[in-house]
LUMFIDREN-63455 format. One record per atom (N, C-alpha, C): atom name; x, y, z; residue in three letters; residue number from 1. Coordinates in nm, 2 decimals. Example, Ala and Ser with C-alpha at 12.3 -4.5 7.8 and 13.67 -1.06 7.14 Angstrom:
BEGIN
atom	x	y	z	res	n
N	1.32	-0.57	0.78	ALA	1
CA	1.23	-0.45	0.78	ALA	1
C	1.32	-0.33	0.78	ALA	1
N	1.28	-0.22	0.71	SER	2
CA	1.37	-0.11	0.71	SER	2
C	1.29	0.00	0.79	SER	2
***
This chain:
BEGIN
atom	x	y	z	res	n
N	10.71	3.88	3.89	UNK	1
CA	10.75	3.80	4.00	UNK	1
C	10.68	3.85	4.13	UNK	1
N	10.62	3.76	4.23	UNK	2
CA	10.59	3.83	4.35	UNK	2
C	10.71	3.83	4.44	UNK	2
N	10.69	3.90	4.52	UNK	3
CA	10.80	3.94	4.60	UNK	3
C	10.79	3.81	4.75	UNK	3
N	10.91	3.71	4.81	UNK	4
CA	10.89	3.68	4.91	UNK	4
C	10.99	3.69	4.99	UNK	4
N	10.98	3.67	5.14	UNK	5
CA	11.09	3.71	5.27	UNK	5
C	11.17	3.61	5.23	UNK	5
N	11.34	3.64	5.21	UNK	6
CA	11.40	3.59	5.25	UNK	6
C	11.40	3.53	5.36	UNK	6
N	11.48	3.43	5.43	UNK	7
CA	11.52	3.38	5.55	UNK	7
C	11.68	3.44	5.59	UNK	7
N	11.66	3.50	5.72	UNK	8
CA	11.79	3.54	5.75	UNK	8
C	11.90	3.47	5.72	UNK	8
N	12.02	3.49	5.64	UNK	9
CA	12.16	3.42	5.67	UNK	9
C	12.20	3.38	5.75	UNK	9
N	12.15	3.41	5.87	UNK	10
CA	12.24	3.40	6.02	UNK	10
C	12.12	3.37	6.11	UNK	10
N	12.12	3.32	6.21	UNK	11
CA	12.04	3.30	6.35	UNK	11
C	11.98	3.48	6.42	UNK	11
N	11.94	3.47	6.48	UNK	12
CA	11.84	3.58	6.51	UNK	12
C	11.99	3.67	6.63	UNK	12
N	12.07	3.60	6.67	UNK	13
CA	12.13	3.63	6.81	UNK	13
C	12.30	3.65	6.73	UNK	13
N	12.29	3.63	6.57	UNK	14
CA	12.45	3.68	6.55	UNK	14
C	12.51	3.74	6.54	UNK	14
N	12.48	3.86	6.52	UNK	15
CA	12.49	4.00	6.50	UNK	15
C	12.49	4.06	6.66	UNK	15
N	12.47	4.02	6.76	UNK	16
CA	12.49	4.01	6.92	UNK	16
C	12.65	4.09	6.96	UNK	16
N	12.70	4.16	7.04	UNK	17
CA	12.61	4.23	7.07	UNK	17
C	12.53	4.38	6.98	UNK	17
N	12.61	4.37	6.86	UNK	18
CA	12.58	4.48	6.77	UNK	18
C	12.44	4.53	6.71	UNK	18
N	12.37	4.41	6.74	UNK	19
CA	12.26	4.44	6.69	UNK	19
C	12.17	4.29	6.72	UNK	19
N	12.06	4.29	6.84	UNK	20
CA	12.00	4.22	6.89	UNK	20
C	11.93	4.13	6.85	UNK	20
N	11.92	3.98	6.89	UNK	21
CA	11.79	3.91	6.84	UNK	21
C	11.64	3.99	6.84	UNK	21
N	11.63	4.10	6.90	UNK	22
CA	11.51	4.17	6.93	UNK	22
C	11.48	4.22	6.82	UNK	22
N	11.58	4.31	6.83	UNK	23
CA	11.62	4.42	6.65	UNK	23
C	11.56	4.29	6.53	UNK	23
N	11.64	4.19	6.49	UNK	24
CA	11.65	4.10	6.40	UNK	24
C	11.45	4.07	6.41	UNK	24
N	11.43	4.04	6.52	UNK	25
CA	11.29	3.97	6.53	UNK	25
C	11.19	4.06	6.48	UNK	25
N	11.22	4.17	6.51	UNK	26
CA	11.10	4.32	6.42	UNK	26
C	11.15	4.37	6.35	UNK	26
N	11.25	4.37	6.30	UNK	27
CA	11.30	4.41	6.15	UNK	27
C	11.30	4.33	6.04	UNK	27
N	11.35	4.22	6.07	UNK	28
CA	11.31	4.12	5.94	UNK	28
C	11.20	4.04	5.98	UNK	28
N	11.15	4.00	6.10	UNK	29
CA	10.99	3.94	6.07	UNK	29
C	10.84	4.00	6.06	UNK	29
N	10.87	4.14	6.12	UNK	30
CA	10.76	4.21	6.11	UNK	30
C	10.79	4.35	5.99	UNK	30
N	10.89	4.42	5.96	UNK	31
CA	10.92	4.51	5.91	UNK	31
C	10.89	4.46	5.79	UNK	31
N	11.00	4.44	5.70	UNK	32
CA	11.08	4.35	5.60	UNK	32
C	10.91	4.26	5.57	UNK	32
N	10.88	4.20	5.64	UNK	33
CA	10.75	4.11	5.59	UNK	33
C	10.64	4.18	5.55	UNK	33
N	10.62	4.32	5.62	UNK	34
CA	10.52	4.42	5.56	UNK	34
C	10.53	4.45	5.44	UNK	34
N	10.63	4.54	5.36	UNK	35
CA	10.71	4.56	5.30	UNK	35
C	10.66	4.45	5.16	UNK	35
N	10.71	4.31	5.20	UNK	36
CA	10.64	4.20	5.13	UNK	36
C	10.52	4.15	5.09	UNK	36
N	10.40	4.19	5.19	UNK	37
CA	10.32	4.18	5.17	UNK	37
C	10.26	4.27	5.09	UNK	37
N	10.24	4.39	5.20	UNK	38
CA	10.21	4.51	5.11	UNK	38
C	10.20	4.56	4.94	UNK	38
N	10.34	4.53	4.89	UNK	39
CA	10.38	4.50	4.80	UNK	39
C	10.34	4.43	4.68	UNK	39
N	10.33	4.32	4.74	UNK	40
CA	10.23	4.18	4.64	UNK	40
C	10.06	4.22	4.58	UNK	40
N	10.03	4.29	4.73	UNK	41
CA	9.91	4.39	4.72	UNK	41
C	9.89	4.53	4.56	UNK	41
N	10.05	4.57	4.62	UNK	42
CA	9.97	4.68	4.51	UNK	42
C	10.06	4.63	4.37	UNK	42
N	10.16	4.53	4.35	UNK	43
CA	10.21	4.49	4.24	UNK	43
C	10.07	4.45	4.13	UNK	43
N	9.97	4.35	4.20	UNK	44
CA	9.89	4.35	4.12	UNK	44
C	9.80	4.45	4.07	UNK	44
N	9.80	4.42	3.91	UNK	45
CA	9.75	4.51	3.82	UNK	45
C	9.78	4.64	3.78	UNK	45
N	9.91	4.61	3.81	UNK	46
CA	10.05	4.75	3.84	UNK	46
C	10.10	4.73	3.68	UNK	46
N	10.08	4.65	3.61	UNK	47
CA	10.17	4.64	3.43	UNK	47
C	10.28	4.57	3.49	UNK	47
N	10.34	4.58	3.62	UNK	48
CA	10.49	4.53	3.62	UNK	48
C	10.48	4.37	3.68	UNK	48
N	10.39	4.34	3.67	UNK	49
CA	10.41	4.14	3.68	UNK	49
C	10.48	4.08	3.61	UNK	49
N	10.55	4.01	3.69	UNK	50
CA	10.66	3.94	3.56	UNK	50
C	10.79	3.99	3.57	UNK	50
N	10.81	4.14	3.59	UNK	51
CA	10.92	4.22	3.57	UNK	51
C	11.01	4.14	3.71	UNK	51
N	11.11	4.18	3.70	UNK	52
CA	11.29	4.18	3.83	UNK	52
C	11.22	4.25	3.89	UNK	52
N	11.24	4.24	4.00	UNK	53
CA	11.26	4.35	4.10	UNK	53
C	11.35	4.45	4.11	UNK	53
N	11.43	4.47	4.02	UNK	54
CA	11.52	4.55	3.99	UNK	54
C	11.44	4.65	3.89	UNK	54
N	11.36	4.63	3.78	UNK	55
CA	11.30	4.60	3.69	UNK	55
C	11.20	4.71	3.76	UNK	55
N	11.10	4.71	3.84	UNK	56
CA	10.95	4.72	3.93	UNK	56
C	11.01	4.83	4.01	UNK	56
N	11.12	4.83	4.08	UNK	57
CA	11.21	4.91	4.12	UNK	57
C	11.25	5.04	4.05	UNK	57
N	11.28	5.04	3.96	UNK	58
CA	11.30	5.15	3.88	UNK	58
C	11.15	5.17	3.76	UNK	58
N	11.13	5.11	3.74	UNK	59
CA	10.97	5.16	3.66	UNK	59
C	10.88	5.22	3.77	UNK	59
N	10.85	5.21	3.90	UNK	60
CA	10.72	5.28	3.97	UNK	60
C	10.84	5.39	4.01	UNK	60
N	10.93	5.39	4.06	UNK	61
CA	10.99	5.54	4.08	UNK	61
C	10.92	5.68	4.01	UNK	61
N	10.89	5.76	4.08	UNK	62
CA	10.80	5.85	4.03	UNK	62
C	10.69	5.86	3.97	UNK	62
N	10.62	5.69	3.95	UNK	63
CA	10.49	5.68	3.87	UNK	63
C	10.41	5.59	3.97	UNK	63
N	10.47	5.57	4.07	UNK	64
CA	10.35	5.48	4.15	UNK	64
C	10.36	5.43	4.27	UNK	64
N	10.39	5.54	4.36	UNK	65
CA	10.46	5.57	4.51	UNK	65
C	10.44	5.46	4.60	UNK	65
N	10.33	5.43	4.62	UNK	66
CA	10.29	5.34	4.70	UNK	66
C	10.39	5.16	4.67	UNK	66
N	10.33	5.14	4.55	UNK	67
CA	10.46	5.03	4.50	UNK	67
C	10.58	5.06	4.51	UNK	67
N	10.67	5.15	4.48	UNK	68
CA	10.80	5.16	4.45	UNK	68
C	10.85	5.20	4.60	UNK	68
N	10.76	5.25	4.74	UNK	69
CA	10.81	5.25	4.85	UNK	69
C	10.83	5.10	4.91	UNK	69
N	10.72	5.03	4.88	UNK	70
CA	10.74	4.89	4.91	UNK	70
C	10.82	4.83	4.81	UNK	70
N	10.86	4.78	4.70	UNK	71
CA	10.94	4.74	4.63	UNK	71
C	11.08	4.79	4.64	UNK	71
N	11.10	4.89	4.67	UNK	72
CA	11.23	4.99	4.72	UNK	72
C	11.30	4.90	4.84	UNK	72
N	11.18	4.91	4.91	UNK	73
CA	11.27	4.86	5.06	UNK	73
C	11.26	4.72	5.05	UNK	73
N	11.19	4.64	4.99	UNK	74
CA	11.20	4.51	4.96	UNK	74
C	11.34	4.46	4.89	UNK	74
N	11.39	4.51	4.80	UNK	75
CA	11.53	4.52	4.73	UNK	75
C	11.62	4.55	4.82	UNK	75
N	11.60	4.69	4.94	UNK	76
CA	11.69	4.72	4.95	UNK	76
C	11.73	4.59	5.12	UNK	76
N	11.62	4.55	5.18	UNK	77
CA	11.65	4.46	5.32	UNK	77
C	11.70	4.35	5.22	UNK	77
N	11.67	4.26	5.14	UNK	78
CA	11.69	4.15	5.05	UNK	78
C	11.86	4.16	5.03	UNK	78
N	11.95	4.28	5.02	UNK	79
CA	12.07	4.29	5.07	UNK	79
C	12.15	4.33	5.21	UNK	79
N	12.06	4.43	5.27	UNK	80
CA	12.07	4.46	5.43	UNK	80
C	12.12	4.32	5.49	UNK	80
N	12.07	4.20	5.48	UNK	81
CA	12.08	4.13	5.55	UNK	81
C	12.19	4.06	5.53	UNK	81
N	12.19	4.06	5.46	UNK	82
CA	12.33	3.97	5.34	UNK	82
C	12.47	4.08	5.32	UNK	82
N	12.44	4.25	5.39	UNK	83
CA	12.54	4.32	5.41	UNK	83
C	12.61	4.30	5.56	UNK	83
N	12.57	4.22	5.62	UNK	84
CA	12.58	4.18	5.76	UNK	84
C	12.59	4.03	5.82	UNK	84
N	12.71	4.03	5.89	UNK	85
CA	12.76	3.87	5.92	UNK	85
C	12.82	3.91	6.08	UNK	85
N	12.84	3.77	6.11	UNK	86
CA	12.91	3.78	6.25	UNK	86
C	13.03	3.79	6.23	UNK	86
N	13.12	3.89	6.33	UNK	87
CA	13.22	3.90	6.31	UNK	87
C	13.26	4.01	6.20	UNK	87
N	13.18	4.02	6.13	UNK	88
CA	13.20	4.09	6.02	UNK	88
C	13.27	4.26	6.04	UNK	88
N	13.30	4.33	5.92	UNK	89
CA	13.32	4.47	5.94	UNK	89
C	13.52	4.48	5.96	UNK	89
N	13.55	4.60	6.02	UNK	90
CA	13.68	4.57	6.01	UNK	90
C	13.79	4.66	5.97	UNK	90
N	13.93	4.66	5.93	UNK	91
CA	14.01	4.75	5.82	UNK	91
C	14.03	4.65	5.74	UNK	91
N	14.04	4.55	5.75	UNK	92
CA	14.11	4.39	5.65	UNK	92
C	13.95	4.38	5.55	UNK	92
N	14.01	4.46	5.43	UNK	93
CA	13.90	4.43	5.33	UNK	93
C	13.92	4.35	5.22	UNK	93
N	13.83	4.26	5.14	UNK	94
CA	13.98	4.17	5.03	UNK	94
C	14.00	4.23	4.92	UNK	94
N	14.05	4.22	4.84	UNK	95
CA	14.17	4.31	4.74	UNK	95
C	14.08	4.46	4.68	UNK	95
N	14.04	4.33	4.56	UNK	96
CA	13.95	4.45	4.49	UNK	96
C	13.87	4.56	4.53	UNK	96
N	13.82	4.58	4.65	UNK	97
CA	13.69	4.65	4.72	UNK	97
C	13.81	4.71	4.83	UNK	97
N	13.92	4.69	4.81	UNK	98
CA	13.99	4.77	5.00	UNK	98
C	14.10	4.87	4.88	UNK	98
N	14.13	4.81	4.71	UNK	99
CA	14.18	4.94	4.63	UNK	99
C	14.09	5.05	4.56	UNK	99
N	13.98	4.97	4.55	UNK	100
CA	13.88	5.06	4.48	UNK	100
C	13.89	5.20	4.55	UNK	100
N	13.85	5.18	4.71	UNK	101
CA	13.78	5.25	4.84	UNK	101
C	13.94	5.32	4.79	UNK	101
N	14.06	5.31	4.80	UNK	102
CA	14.21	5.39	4.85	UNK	102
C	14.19	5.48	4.72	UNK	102
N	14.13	5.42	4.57	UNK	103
CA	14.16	5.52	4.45	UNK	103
C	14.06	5.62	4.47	UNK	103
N	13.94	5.53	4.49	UNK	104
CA	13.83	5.63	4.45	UNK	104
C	13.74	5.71	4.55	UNK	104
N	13.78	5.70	4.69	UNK	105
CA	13.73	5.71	4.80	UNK	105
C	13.87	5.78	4.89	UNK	105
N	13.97	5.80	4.86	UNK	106
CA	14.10	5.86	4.97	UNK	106
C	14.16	5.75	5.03	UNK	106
N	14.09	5.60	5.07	UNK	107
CA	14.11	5.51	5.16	UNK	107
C	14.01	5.51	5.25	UNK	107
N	14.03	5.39	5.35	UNK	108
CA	13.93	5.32	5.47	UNK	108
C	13.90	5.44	5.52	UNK	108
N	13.99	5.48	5.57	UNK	109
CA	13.94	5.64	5.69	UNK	109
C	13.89	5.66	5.66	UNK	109
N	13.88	5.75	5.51	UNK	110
CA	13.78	5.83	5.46	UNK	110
C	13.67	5.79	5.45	UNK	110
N	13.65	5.67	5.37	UNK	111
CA	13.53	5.63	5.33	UNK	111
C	13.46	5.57	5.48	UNK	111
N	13.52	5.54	5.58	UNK	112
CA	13.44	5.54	5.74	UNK	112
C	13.38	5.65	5.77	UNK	112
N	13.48	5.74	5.75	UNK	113
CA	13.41	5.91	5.81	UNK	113
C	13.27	5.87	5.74	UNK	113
N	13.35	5.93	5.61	UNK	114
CA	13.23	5.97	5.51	UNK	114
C	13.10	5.90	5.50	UNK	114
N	13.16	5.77	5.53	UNK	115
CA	12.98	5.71	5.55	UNK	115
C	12.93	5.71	5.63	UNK	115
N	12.95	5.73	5.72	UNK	116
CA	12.95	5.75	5.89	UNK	116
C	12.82	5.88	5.89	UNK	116
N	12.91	5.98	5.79	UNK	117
CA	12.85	6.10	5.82	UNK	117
C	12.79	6.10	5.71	UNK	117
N	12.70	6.03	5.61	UNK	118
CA	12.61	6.01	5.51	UNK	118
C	12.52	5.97	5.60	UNK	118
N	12.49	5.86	5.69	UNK	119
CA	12.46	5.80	5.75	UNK	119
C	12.35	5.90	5.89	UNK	119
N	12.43	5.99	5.91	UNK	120
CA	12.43	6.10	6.00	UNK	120
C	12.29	6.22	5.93	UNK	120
N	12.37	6.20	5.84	UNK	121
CA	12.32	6.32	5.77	UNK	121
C	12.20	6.33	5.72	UNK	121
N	12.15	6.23	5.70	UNK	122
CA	12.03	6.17	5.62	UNK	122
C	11.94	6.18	5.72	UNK	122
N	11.83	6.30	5.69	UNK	123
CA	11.76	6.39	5.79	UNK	123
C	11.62	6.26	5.78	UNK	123
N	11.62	6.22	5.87	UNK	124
CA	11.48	6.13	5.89	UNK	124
C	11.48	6.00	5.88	UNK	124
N	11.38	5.91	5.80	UNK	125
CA	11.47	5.77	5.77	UNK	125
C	11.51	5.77	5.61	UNK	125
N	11.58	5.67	5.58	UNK	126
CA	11.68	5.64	5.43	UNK	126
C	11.75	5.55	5.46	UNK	126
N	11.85	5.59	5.41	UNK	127
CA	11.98	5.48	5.39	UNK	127
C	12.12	5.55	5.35	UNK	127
N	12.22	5.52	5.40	UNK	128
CA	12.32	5.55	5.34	UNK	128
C	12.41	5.45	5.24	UNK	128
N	12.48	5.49	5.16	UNK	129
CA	12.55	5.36	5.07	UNK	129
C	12.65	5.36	5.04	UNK	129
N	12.70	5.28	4.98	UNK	130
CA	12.86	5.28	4.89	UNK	130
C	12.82	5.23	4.80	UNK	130
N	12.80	5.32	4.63	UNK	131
CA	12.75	5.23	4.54	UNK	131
C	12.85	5.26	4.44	UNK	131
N	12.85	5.19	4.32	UNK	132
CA	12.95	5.20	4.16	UNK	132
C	12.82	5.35	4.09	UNK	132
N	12.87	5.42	4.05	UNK	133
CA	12.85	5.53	3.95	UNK	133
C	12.96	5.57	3.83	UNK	133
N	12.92	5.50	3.72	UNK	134
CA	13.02	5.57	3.63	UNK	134
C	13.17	5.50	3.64	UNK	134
N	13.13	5.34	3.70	UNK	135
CA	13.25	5.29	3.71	UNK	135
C	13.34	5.33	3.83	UNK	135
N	13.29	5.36	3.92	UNK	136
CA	13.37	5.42	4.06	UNK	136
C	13.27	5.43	4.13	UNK	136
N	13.34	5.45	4.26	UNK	137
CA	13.26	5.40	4.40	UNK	137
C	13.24	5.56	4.48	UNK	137
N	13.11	5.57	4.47	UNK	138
CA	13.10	5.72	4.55	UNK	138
C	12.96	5.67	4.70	UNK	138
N	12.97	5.77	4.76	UNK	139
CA	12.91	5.74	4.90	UNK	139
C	12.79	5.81	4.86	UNK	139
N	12.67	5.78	4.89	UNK	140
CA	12.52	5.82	4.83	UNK	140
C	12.43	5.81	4.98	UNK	140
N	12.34	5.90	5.02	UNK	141
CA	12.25	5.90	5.10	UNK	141
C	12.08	5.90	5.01	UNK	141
N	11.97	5.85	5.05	UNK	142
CA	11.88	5.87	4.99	UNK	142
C	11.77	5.85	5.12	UNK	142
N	11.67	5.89	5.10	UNK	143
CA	11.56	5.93	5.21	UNK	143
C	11.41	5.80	5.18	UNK	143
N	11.40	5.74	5.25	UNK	144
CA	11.28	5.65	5.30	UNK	144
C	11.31	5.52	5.23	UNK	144
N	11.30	5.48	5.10	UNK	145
CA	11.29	5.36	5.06	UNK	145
C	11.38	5.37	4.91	UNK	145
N	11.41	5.49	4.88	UNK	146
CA	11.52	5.52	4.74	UNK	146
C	11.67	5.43	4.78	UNK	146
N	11.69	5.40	4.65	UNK	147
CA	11.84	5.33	4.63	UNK	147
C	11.88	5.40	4.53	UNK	147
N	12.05	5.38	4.53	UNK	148
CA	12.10	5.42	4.39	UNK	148
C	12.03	5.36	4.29	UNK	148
N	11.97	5.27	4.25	UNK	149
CA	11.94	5.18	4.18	UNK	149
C	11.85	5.33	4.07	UNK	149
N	11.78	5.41	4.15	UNK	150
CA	11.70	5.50	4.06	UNK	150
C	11.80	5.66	4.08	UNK	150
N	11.92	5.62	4.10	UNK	151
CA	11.97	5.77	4.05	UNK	151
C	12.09	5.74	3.99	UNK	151
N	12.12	5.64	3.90	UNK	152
CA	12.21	5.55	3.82	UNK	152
C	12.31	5.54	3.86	UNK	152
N	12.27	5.45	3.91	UNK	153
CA	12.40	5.37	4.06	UNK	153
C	12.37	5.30	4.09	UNK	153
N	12.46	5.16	4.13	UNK	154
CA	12.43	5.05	4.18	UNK	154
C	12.47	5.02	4.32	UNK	154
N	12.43	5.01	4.38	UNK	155
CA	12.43	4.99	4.59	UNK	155
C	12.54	4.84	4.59	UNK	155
N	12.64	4.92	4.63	UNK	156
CA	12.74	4.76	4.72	UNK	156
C	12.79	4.71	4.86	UNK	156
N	12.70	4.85	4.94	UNK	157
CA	12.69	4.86	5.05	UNK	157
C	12.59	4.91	5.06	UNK	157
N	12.48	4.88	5.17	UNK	158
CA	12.38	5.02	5.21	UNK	158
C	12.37	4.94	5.40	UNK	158
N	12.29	5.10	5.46	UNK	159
CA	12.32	5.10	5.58	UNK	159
C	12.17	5.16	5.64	UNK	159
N	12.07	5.09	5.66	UNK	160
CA	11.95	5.11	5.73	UNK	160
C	11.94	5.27	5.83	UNK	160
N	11.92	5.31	5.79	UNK	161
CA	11.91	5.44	5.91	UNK	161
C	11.76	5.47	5.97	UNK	161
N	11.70	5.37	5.92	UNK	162
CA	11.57	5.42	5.99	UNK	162
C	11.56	5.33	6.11	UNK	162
N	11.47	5.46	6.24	UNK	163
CA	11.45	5.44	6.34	UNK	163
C	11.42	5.25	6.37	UNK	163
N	11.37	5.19	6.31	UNK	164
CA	11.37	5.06	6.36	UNK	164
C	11.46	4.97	6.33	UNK	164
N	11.55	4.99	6.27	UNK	165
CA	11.69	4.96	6.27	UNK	165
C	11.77	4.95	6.38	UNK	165
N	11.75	5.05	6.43	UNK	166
CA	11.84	5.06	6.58	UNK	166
C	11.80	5.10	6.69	UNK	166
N	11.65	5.17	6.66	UNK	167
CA	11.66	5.24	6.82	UNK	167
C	11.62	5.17	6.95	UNK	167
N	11.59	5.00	6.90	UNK	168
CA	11.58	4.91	7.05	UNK	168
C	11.73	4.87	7.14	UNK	168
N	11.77	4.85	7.03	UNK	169
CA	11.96	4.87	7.09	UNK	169
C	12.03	5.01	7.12	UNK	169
N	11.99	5.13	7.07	UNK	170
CA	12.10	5.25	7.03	UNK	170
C	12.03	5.33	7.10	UNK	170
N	11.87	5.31	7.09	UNK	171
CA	11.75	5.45	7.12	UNK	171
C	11.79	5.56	7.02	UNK	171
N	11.81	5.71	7.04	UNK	172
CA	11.89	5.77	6.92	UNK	172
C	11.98	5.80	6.91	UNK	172
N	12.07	5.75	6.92	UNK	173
CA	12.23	5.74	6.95	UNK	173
C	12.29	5.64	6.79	UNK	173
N	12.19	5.71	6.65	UNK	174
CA	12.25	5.70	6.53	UNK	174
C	12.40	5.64	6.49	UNK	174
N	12.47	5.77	6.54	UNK	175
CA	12.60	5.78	6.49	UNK	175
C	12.67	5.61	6.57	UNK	175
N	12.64	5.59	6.72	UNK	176
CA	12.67	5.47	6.72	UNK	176
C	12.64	5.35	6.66	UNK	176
N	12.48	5.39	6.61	UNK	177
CA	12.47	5.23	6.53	UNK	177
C	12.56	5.22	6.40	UNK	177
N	12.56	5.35	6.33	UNK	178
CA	12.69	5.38	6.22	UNK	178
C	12.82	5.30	6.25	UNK	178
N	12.88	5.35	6.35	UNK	179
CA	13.00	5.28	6.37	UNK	179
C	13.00	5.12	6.40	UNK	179
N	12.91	5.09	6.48	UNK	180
CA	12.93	4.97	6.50	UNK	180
C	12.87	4.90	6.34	UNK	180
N	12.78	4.94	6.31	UNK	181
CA	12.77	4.84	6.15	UNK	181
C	12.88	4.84	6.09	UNK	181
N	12.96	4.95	6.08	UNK	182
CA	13.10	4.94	5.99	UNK	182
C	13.22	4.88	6.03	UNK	182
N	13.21	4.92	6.13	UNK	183
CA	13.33	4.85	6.24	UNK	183
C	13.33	4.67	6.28	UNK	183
N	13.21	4.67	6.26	UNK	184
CA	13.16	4.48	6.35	UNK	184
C	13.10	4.40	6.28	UNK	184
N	13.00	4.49	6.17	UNK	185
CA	12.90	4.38	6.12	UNK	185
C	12.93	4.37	5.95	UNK	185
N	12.99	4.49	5.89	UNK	186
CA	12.99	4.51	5.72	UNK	186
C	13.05	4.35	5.70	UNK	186
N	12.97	4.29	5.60	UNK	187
CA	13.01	4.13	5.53	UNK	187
C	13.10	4.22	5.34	UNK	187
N	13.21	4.22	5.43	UNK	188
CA	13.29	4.25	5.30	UNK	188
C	13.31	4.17	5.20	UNK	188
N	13.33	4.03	5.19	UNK	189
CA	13.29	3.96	5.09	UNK	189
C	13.20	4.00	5.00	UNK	189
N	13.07	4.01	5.04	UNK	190
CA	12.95	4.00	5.00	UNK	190
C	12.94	4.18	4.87	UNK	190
N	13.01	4.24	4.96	UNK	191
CA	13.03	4.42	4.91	UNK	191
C	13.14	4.33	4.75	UNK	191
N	13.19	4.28	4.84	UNK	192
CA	13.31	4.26	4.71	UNK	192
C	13.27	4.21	4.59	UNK	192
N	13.16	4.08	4.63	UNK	193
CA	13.06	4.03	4.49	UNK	193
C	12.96	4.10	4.43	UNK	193
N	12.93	4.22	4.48	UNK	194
CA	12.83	4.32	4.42	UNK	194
C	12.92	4.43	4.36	UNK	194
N	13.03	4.47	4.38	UNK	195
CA	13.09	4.53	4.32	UNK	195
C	13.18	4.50	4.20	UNK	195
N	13.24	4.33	4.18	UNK	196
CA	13.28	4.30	4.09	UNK	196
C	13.18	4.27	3.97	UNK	196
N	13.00	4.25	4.02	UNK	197
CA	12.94	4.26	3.91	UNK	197
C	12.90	4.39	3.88	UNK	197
N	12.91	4.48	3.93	UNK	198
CA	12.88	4.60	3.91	UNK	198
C	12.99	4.69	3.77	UNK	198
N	13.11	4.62	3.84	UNK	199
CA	13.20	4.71	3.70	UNK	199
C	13.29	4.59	3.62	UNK	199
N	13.19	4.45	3.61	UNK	200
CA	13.28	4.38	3.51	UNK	200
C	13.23	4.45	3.37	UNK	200
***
C-alpha cells in the first residue's frame, strides 16, 4: 500500500482555542505530509509493498530505521487527528472506556495524572498513550516515532509531544498542552472504538 494524507476531520480553526489553525496548518500540512512522502520514497523496494501499514509498521522496526520512522509517525498522526474533536475531552466518558480506565487504571484522576506525567516525562520528542496490553489498559510513553504497536500493545489514545505539536501555541509550556488535550480536545468516542476492537 502507499501511504496517503488523510484530510483533517475538522476545519483548520476547531480545535481553537486549544490548539490553532496555525498549529493544524504545519502539522498536518507540512509535518504529517513529509512523513507521507518521505515514506513512499523509502517503502519502495523495502519487500513490504502491499503490506498494512500496521503490517510495514512493525516489520521495519529495528530492520530499517529510516522507513519505520516514517511509517511510525504516519500510523501514529492518521489517528492523532481522529483522537481530537471540538469540544472534545472532559470527565463524561461513554461506558466501556470510563470502566475500563476505574478497573484498570484507579479511575479518571489517575489515569489524567498519569498521562499527563507520561506526557511530561518523555525526555525529547515521542508520544504518550493509553493502549490495551494483555487485555487491559496501561499508560505507555515511547520516544520519536515508536507506538505500542511494536512493544505488543495496541494505542487507543496517543498524545503528540513533540515540539511542533505545540510550541506555536504553548512555546515550552508541555505540561499545558498535556492538559488542555485531555481536558478539551480527547474524542472519546473515537478511544472507545479502538478499544472495543482491541479486546473483542
Amino acid at each position: 500500500m502507499s501511504f496517503e494524507l488523510p484530510d483533517l476531520p475538522y476545519a483548520y480553526d476547531a480545535l481553537a482555542p486549544y490548539m490553532s489553525s496555525e498549529t493544524l496548518e504545519f502539522h498536518h500540512d507540512k509535518h504529517h505530509q513529509a512523513y507521507v512522502t518521505k515514506g513512499n520514497e523509502l517503502l519502495a523496494g523495502s519487500g513490504l509493498e502491499g503490506k498494512s501499514l500496521e503490517e510495514i509498521v512493525k516489520a521495519s522496526f529495528g530492520s530499517n530505521a529510516p522507513l519505520f520512522n516514517n511509517a511510525g509517525q504516519h500510523y501514529n498522526h492518521i489517528h492523532f487527528w481522529k483522537w481530537m474533536k471540538k469540544n472534545g475531552g472532559g470527565t463524561s466518558l461513554p461506558g466501556a472506556i470510563a470502566s475500563a480506565i476505574d478497573s484498570d487504571l484507579g479511575g479518571y484522576d489517575k489515569f489524567r495524572a498519569d498521562f499527563i506525567a507520561a506526557g511530561m516525562g518523555q525526555f525529547g520528542s515521542g508520544w504518550a498513550w493509553l493502549a490495551v496490553k494483555d487485555g487491559k489498559l496501561a499508560i505507555m510513553k515511547t520516544p520519536n516515532g515508536e507506538n505500542p504497536l511494536v512493544h505488543g500493545a495496541v494505542p487507543v489514545l496517543g498524545c503528540d509531544v513533540w515540539e511542533h505539536s505545540y510550541y506555536i501555541d504553548y512555546r515550552n509550556a508541555r505540561p499545558k498542552y498535556l492538559e488542555a488535550f485531555v481536558d478539551n480536545m480527547v474524542n472519546w468516542d473515537y478511544v472507545l472504538e479502538l478499544y472495543e476492537a482491541a479486546t473483542k
